[in-house]
mmCIF entry with sequence, helices, sheets and N, C-alpha, C, O atoms, coordinates in Angstrom:
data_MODEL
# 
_entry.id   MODEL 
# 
_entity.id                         1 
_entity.type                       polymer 
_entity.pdbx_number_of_molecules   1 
# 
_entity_poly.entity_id                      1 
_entity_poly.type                           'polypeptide(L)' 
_entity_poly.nstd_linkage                   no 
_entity_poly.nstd_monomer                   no 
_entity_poly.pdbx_seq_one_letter_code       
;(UNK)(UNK)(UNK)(UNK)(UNK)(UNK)(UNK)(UNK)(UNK)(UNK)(UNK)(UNK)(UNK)(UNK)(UNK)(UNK)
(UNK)(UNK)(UNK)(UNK)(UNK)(UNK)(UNK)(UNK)(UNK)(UNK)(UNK)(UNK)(UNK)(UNK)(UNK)(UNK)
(UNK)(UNK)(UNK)(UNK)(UNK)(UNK)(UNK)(UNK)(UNK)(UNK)(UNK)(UNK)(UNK)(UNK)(UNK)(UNK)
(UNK)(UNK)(UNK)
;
_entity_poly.pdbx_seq_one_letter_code_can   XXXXXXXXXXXXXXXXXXXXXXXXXXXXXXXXXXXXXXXXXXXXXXXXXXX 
_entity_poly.pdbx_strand_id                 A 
# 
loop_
_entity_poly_seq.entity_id 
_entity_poly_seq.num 
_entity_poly_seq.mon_id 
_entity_poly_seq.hetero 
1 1  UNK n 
1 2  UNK n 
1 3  UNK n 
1 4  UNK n 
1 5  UNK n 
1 6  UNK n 
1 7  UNK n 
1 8  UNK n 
1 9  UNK n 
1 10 UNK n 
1 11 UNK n 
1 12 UNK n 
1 13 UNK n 
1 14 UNK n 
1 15 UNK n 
1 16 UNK n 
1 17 UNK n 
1 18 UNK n 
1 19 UNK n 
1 20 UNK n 
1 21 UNK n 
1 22 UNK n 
1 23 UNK n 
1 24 UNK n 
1 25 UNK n 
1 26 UNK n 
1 27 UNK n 
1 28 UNK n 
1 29 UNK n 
1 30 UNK n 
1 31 UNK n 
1 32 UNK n 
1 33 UNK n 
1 34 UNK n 
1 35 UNK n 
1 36 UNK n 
1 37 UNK n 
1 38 UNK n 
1 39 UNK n 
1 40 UNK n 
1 41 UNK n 
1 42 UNK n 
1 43 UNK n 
1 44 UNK n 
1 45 UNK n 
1 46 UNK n 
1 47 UNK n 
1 48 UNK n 
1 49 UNK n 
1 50 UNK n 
1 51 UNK n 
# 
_struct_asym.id          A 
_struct_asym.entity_id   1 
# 
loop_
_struct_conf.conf_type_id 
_struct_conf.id 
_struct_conf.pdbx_PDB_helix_id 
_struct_conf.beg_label_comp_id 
_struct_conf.beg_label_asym_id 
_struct_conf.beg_label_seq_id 
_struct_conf.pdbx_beg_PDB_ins_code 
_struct_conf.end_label_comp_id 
_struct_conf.end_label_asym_id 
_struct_conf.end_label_seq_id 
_struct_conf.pdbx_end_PDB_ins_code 
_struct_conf.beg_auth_comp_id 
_struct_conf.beg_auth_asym_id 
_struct_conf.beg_auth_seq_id 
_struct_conf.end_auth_comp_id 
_struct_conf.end_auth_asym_id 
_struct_conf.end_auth_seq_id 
_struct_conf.pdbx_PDB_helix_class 
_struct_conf.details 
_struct_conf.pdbx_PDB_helix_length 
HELX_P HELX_P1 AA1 UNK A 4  ? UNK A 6  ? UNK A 4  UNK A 6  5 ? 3 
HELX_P HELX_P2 AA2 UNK A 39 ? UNK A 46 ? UNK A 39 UNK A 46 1 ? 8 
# 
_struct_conf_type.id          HELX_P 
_struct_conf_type.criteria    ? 
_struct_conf_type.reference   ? 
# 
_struct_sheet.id               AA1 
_struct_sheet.type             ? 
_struct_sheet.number_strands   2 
_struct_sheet.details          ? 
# 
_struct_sheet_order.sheet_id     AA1 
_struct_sheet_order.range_id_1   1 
_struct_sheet_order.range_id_2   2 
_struct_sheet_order.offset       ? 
_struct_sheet_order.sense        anti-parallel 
# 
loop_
_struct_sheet_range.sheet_id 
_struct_sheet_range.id 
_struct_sheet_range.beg_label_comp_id 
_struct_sheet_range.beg_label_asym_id 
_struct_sheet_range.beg_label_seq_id 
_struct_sheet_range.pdbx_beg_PDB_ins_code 
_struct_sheet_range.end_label_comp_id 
_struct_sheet_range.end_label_asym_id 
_struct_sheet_range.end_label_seq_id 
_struct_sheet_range.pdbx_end_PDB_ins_code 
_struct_sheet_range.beg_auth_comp_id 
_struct_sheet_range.beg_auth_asym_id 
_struct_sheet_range.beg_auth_seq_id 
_struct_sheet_range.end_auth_comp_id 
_struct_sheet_range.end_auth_asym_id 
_struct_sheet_range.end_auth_seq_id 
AA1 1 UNK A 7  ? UNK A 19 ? UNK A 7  UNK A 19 
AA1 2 UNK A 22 ? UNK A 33 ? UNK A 22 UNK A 33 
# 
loop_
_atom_site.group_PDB 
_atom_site.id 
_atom_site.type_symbol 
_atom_site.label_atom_id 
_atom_site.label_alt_id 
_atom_site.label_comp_id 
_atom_site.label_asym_id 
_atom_site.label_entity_id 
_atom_site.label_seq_id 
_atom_site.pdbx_PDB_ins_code 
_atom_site.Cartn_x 
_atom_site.Cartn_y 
_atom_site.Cartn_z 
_atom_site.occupancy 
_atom_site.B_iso_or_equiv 
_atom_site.pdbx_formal_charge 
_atom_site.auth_seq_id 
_atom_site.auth_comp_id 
_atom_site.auth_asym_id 
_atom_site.auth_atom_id 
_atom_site.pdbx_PDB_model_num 
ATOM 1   N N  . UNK A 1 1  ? 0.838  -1.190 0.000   1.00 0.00 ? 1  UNK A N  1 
ATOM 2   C CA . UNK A 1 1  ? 0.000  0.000  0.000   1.00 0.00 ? 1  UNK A CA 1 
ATOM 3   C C  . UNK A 1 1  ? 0.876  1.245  0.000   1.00 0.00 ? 1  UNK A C  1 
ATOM 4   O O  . UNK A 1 1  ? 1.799  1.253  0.815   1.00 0.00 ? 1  UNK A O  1 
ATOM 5   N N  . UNK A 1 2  ? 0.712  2.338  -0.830  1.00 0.00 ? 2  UNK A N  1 
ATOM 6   C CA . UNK A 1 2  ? 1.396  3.199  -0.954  1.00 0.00 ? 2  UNK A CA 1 
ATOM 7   C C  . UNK A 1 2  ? 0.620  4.932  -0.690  1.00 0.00 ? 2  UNK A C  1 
ATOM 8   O O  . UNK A 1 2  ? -0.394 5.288  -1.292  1.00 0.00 ? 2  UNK A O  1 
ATOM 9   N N  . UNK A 1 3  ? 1.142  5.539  0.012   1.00 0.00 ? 3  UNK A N  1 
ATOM 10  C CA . UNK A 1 3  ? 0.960  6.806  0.578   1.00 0.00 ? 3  UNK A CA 1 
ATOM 11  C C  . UNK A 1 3  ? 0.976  8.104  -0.686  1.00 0.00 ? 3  UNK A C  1 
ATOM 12  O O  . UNK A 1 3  ? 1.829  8.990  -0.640  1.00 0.00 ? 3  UNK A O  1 
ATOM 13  N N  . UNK A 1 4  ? 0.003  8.060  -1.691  1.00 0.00 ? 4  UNK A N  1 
ATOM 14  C CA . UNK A 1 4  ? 0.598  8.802  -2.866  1.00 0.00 ? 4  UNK A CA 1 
ATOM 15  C C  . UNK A 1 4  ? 0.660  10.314 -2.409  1.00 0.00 ? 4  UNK A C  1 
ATOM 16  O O  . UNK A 1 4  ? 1.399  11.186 -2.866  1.00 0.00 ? 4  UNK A O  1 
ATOM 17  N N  . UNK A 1 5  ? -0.281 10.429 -1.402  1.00 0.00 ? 5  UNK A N  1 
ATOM 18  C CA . UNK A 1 5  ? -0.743 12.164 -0.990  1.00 0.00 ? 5  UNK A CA 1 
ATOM 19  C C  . UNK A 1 5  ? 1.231  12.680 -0.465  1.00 0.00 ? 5  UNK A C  1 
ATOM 20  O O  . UNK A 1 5  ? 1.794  13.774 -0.431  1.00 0.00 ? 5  UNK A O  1 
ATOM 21  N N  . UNK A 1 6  ? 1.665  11.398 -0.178  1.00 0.00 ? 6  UNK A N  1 
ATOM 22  C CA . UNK A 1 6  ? 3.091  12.124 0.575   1.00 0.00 ? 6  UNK A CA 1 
ATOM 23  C C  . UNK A 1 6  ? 4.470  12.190 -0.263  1.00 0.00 ? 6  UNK A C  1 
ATOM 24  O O  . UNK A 1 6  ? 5.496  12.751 0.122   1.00 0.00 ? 6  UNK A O  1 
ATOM 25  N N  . UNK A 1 7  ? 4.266  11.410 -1.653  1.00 0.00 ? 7  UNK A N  1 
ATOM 26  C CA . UNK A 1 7  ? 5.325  11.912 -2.548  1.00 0.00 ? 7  UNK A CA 1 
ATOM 27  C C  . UNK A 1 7  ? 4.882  12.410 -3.695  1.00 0.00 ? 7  UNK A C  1 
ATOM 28  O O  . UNK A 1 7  ? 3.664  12.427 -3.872  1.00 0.00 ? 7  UNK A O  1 
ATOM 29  N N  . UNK A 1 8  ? 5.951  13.027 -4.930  1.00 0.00 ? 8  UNK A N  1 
ATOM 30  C CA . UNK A 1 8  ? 5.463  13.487 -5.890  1.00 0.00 ? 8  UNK A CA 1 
ATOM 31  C C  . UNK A 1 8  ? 6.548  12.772 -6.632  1.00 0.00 ? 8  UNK A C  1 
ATOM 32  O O  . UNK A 1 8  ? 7.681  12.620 -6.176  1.00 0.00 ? 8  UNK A O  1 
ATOM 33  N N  . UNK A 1 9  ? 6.113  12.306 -7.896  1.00 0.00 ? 9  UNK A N  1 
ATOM 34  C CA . UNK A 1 9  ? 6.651  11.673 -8.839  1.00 0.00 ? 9  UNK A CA 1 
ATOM 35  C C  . UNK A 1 9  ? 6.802  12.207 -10.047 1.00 0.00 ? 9  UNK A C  1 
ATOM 36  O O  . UNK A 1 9  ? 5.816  12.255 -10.782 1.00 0.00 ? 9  UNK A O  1 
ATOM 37  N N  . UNK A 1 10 ? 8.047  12.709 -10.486 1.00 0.00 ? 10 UNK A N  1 
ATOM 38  C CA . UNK A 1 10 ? 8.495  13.288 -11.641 1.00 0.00 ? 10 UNK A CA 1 
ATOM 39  C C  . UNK A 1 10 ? 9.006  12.897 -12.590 1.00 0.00 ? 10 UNK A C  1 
ATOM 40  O O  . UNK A 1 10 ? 10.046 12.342 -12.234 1.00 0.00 ? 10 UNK A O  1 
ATOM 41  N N  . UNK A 1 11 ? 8.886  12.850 -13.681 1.00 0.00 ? 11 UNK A N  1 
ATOM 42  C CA . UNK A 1 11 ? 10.187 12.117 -14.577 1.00 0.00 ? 11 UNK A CA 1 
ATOM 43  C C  . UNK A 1 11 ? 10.346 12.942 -15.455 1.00 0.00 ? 11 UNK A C  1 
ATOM 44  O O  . UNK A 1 11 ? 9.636  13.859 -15.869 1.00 0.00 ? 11 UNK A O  1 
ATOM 45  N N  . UNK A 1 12 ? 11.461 12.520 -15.762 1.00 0.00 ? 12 UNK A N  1 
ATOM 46  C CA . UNK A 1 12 ? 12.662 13.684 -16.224 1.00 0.00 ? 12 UNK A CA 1 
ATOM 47  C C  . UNK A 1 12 ? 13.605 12.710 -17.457 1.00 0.00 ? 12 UNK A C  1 
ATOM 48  O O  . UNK A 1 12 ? 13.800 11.496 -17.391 1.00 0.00 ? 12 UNK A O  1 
ATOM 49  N N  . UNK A 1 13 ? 14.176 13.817 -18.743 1.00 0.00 ? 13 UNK A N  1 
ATOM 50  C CA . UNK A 1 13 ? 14.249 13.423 -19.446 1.00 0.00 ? 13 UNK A CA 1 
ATOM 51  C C  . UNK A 1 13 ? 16.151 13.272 -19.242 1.00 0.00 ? 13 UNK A C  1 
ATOM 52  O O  . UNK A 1 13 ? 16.668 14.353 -18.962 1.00 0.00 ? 13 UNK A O  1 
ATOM 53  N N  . UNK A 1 14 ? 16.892 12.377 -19.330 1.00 0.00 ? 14 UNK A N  1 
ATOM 54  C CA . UNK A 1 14 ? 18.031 12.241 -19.273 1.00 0.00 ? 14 UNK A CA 1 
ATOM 55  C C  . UNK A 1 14 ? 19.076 12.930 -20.393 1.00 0.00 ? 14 UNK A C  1 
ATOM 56  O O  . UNK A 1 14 ? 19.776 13.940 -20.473 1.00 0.00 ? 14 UNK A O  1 
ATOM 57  N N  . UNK A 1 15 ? 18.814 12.000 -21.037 1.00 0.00 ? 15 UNK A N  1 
ATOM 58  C CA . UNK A 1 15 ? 20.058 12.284 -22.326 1.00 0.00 ? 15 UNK A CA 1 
ATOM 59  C C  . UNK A 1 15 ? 19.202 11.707 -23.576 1.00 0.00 ? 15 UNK A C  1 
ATOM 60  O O  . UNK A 1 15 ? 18.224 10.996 -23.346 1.00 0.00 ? 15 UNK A O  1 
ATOM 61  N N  . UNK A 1 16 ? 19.624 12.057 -25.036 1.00 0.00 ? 16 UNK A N  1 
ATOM 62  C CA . UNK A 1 16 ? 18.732 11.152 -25.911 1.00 0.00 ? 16 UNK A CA 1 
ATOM 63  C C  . UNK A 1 16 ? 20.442 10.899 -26.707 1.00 0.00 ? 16 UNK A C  1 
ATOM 64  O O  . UNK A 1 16 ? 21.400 11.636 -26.944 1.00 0.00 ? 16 UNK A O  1 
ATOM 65  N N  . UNK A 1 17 ? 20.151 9.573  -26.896 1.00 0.00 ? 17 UNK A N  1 
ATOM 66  C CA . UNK A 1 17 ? 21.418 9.338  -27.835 1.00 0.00 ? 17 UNK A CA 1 
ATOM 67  C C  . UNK A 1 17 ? 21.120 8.603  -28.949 1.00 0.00 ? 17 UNK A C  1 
ATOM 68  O O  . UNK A 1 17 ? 20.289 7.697  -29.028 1.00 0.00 ? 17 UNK A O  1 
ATOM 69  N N  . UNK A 1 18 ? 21.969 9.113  -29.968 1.00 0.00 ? 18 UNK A N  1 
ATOM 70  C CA . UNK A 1 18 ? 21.623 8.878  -31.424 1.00 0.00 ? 18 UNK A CA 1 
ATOM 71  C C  . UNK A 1 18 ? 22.871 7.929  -31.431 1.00 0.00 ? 18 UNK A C  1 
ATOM 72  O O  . UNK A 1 18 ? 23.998 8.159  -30.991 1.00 0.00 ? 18 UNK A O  1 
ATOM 73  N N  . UNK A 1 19 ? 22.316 6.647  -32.129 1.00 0.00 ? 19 UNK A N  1 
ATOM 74  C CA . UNK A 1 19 ? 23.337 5.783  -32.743 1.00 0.00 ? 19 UNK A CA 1 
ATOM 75  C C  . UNK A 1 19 ? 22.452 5.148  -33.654 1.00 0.00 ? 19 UNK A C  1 
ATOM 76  O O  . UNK A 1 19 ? 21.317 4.691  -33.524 1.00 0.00 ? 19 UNK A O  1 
ATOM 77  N N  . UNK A 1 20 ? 23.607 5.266  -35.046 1.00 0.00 ? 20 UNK A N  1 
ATOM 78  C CA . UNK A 1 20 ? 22.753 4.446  -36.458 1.00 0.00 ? 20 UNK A CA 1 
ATOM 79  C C  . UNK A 1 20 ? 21.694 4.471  -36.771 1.00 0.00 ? 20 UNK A C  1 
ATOM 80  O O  . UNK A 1 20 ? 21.048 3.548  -37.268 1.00 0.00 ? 20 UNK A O  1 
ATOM 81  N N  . UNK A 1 21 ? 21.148 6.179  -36.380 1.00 0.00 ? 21 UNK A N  1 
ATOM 82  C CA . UNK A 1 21 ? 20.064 6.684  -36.877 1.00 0.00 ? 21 UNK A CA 1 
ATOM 83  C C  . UNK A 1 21 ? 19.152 6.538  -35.908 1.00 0.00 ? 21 UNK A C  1 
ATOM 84  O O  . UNK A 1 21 ? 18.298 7.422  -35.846 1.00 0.00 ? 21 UNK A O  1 
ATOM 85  N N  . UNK A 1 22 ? 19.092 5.479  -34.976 1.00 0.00 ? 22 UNK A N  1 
ATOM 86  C CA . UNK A 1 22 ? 18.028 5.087  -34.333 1.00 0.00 ? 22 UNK A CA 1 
ATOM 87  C C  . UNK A 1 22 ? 18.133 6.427  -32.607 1.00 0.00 ? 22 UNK A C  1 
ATOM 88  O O  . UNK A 1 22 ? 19.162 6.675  -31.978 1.00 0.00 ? 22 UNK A O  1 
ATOM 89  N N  . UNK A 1 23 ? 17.008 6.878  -32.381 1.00 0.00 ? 23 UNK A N  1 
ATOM 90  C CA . UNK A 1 23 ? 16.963 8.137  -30.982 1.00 0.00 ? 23 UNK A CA 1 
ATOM 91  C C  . UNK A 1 23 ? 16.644 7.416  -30.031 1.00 0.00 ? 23 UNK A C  1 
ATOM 92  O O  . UNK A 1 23 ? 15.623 6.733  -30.106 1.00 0.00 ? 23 UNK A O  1 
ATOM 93  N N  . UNK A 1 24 ? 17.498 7.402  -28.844 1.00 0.00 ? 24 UNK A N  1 
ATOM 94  C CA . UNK A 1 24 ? 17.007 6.761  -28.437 1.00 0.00 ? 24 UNK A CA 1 
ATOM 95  C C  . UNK A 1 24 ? 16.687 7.727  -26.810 1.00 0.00 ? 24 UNK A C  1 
ATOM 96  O O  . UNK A 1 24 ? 17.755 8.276  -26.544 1.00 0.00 ? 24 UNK A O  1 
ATOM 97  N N  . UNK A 1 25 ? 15.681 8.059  -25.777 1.00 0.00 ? 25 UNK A N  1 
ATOM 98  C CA . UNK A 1 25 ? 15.476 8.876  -25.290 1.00 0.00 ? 25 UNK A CA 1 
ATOM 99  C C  . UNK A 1 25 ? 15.512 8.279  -23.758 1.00 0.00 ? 25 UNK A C  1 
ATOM 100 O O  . UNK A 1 25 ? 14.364 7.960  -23.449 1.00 0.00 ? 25 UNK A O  1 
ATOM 101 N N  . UNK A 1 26 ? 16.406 8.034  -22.741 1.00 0.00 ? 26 UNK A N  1 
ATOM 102 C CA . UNK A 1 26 ? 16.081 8.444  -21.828 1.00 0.00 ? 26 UNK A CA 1 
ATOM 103 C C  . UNK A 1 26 ? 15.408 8.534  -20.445 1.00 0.00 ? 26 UNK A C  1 
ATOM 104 O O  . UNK A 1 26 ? 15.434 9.617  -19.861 1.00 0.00 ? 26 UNK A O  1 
ATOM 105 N N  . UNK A 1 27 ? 14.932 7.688  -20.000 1.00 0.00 ? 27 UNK A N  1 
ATOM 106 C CA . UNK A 1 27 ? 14.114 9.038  -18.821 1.00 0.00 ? 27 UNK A CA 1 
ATOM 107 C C  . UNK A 1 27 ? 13.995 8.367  -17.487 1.00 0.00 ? 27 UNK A C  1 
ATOM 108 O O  . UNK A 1 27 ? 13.502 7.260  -17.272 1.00 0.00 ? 27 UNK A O  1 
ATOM 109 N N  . UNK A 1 28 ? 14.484 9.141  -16.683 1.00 0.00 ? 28 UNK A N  1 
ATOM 110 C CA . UNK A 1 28 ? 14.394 8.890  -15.513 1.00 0.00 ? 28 UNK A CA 1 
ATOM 111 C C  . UNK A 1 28 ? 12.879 9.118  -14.173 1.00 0.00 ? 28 UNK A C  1 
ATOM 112 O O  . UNK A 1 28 ? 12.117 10.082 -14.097 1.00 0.00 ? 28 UNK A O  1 
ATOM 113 N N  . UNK A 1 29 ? 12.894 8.101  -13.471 1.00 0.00 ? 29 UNK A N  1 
ATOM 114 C CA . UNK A 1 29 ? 11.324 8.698  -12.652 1.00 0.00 ? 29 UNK A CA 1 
ATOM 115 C C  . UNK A 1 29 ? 12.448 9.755  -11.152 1.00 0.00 ? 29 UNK A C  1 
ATOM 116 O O  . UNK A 1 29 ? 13.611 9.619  -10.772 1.00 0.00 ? 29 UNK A O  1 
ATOM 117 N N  . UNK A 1 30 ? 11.635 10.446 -10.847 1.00 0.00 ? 30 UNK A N  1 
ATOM 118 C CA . UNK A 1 30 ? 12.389 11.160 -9.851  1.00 0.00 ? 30 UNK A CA 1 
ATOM 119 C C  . UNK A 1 30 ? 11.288 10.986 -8.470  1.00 0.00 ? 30 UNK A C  1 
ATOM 120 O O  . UNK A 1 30 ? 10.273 11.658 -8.654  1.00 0.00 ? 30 UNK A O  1 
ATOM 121 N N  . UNK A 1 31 ? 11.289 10.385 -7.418  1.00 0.00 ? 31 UNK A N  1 
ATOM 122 C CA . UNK A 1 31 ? 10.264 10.675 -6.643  1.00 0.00 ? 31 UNK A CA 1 
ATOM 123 C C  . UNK A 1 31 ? 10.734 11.421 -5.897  1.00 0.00 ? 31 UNK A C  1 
ATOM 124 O O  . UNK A 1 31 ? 11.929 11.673 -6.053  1.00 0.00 ? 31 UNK A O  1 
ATOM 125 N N  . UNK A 1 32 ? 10.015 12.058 -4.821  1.00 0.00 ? 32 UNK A N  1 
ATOM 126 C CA . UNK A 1 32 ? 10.361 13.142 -4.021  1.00 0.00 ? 32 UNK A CA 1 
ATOM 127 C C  . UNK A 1 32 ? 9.178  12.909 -2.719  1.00 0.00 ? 32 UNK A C  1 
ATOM 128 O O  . UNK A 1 32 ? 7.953  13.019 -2.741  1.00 0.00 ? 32 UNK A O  1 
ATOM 129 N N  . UNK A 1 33 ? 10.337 12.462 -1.362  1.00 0.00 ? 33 UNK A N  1 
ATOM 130 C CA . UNK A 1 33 ? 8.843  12.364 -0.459  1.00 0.00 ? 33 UNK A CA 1 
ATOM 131 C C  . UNK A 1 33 ? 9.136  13.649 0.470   1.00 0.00 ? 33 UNK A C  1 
ATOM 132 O O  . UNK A 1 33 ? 10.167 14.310 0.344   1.00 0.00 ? 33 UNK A O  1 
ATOM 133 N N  . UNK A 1 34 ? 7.969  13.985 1.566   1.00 0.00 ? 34 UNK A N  1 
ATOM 134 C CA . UNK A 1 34 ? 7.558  15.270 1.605   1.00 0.00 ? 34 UNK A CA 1 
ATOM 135 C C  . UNK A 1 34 ? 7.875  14.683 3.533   1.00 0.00 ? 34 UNK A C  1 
ATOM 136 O O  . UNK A 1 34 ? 7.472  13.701 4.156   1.00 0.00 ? 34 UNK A O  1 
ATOM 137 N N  . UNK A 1 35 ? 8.693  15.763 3.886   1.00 0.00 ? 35 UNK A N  1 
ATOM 138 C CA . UNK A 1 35 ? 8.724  15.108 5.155   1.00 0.00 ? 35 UNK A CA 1 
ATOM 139 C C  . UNK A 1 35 ? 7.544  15.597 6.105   1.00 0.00 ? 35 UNK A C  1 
ATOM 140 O O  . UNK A 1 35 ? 6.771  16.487 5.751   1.00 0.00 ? 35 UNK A O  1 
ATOM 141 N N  . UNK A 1 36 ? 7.443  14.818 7.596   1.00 0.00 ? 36 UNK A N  1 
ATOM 142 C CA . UNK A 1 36 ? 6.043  15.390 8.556   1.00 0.00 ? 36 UNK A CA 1 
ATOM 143 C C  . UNK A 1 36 ? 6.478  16.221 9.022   1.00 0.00 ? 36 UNK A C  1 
ATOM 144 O O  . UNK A 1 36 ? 7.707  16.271 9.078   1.00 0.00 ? 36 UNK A O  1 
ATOM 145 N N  . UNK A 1 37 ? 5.896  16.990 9.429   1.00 0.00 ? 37 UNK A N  1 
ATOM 146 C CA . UNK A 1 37 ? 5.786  18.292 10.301  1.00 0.00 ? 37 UNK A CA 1 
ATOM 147 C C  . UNK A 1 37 ? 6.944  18.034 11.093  1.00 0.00 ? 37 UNK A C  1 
ATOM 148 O O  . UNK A 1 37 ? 8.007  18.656 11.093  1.00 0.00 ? 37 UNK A O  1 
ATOM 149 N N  . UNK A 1 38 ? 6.482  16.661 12.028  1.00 0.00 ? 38 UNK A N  1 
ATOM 150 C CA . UNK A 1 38 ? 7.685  16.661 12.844  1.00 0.00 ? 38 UNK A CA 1 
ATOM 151 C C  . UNK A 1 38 ? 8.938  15.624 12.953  1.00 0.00 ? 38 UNK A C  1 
ATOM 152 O O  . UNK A 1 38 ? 9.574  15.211 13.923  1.00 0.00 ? 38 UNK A O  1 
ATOM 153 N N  . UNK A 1 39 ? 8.997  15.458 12.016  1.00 0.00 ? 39 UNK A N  1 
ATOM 154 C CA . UNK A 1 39 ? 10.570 14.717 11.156  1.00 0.00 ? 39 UNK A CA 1 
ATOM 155 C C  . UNK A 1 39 ? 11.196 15.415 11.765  1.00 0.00 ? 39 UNK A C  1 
ATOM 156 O O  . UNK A 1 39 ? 11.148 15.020 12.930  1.00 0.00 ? 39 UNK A O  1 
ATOM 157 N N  . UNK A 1 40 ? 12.278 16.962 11.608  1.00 0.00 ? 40 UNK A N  1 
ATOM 158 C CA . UNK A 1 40 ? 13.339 17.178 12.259  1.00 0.00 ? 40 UNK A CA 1 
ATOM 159 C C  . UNK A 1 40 ? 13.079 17.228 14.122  1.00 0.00 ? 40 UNK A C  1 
ATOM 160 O O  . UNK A 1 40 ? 14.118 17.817 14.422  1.00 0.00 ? 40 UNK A O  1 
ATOM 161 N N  . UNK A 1 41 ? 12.639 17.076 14.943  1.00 0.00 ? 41 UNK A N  1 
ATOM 162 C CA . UNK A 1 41 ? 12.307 17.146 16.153  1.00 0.00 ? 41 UNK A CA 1 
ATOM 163 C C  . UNK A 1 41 ? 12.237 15.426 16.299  1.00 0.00 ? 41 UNK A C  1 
ATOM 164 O O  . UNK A 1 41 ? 13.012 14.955 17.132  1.00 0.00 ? 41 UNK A O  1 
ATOM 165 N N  . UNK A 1 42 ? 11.670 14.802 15.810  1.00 0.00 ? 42 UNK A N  1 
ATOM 166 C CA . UNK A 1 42 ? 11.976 13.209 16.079  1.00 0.00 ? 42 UNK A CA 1 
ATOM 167 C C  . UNK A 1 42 ? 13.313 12.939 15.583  1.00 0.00 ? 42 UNK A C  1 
ATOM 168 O O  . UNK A 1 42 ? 13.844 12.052 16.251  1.00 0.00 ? 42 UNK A O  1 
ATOM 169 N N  . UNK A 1 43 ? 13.921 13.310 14.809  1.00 0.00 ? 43 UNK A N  1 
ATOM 170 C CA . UNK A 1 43 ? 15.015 13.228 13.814  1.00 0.00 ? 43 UNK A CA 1 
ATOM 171 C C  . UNK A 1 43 ? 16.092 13.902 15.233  1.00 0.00 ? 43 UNK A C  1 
ATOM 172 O O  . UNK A 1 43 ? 16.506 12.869 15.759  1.00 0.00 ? 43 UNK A O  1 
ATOM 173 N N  . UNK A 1 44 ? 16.440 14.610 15.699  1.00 0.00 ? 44 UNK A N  1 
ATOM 174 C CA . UNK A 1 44 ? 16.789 15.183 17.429  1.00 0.00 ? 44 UNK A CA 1 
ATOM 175 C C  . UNK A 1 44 ? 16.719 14.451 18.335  1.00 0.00 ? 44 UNK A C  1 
ATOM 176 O O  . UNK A 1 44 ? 17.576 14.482 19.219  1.00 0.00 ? 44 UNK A O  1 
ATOM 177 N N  . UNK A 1 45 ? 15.805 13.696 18.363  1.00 0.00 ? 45 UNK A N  1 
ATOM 178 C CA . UNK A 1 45 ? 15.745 12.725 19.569  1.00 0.00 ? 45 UNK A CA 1 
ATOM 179 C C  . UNK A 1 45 ? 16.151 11.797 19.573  1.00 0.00 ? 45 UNK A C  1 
ATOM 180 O O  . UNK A 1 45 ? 16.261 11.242 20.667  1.00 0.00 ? 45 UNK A O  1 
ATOM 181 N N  . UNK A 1 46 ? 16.657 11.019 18.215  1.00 0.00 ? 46 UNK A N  1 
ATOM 182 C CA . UNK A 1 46 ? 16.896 9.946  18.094  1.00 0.00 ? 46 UNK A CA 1 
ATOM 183 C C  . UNK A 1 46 ? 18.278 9.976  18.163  1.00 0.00 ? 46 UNK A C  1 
ATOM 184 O O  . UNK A 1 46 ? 18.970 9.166  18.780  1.00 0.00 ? 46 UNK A O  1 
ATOM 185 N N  . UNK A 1 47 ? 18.856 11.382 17.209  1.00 0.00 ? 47 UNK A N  1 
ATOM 186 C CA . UNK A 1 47 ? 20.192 11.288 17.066  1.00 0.00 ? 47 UNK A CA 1 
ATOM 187 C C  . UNK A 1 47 ? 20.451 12.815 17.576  1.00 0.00 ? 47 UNK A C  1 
ATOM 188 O O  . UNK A 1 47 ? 20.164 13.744 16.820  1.00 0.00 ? 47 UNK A O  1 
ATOM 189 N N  . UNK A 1 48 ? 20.986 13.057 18.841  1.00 0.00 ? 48 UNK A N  1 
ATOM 190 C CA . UNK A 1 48 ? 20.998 14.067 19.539  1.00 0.00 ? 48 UNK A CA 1 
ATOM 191 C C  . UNK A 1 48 ? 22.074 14.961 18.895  1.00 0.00 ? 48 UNK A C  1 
ATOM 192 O O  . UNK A 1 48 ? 21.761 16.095 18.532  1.00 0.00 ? 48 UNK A O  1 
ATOM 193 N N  . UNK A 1 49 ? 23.355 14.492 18.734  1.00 0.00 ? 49 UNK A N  1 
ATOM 194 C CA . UNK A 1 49 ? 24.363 15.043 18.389  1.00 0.00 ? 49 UNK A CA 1 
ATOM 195 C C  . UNK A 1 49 ? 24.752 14.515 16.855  1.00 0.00 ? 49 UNK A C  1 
ATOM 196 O O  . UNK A 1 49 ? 25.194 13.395 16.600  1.00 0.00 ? 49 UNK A O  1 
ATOM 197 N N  . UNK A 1 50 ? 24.397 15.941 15.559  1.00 0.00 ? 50 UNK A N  1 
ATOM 198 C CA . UNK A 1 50 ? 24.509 15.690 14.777  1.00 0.00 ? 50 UNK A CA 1 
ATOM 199 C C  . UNK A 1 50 ? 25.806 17.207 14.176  1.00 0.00 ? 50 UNK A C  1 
ATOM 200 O O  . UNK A 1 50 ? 25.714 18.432 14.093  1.00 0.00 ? 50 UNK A O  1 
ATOM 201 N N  . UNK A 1 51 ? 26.789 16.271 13.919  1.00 0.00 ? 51 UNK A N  1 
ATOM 202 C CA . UNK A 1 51 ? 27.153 17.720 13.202  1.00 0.00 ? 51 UNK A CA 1 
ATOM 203 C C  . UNK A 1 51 ? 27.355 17.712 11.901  1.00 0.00 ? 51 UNK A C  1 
ATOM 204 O O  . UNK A 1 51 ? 27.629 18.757 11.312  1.00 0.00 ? 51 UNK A O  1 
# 
C-alpha cells in the first residue's frame, strides 16, 4: 500500500542518444517524499548530536 498524498513523482528526461540513426530517449522517474511536520524534532531525539 502506498501513501501517494506524501510523494510526488516526476520524470525527467536524461540524455537522448543517437546511434545508427536510431533516438534513443532516456528518462528517468524522480520521486520526491515530503517530510512530517515533525521529522526534524523526532530526527533530534533519536540522534541528539549531529554535526
Amino acid at each position: 500500500m502506498e501513501n501517494d498524498n506524501n510523494k510526488k513523482v516526476s520524470k525527467e528526461k536524461q540524455y537522448v542518444e543517437k546511434k545508427n540513426g536510431d533516438t534513443k530517449t532516456f528518462i528517468s522517474e524522480v520521486q520526491e517524499f515530503n517530510k512530517p511536520e515533525d521529522y526534524d524534532e523526532a530526527f533530534k531525539e533519536y540522534y541528539p548530536e549531529q554535526s
